[in-house]
N, C-alpha and C positions, 0 to 999 in steps of 0.2 A: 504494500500500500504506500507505503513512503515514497518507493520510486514513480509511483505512478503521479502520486501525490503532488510530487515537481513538476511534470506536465499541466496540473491542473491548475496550479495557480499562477501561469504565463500569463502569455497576450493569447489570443486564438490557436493559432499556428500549431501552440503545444496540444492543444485540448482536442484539435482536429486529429494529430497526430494519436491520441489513446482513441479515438472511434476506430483509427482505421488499426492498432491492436488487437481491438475488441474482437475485427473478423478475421484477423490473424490465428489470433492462442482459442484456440479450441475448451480450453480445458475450464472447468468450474473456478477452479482457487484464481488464477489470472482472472478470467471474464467478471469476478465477484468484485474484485478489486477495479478492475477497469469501471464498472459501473460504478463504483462509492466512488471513485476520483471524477470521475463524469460528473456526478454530482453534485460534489466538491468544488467543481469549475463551474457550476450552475448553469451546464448545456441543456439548457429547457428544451430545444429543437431534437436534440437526442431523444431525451425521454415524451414529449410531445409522438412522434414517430411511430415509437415501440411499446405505448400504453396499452393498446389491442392486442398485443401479442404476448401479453406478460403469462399465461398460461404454457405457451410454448419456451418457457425457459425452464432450468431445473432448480431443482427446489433453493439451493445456496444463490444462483443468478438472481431468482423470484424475490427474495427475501432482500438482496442488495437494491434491487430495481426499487423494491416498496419503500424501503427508506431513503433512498436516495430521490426520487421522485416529487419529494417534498422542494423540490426548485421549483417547477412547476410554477409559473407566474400567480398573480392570485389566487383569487378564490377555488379555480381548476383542481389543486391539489387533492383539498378536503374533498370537493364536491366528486373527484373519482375515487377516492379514499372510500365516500359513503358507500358509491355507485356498488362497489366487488366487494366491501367487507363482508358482505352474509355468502360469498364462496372460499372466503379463506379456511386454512387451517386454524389453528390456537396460537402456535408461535408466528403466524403470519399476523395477523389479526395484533399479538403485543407488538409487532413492529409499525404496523400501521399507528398503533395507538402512540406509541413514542416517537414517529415523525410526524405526529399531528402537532404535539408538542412541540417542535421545534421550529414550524412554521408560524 
């Protein structure tokens, strides 16, 4: 995360650089981190994007995207937060709740 980290608090350039990561490394533990630093760099158009598809990740990706999500320009956040909470799990569902909080 740290490394990725660096990326995310550039100018663009960096932050462009960890999307195009993201479809590089395959792997859960990389792609988990890529989204929390995506986040971190508060690439709304990223997660804007990839909100319908949040199903189609694995459960570690799933859980980074929800928390990280909370960039999300206004009120959009909460308002897709409300939208899927009644299909999460339990530990989906405490993340949701602690990125609400930080919004």
């Amino acid at each position: 995360m740290w490394l990725f980290k660096t990326f995310s608090s550039g100018d663009g350039s960096e932050i462009d650089n960890l999307a195009t990561y993201y479809n590089e490394f395959v792997d859960d533990f990389s792609r988990r981190k890529i989204i929390l630093a995506l986040g971190e760099g508060n690439r709304q158009s990223w997660f804007k994007t990839r909100k319908r598809n949040l199903n189609r990740l694995s459960n570690w990706e799933r859980r980074a995207f929800l928390a990280s999500a909370k960039c999300l320009p206004g009120d959009e956040a909460s308002h897709w937060y409300r939208s899927i909470l009644p299909r999460l799990d339990v530990l989906e569902v405490a993340v949701v709740k602690w990125a609400g909080k930080k919004t």
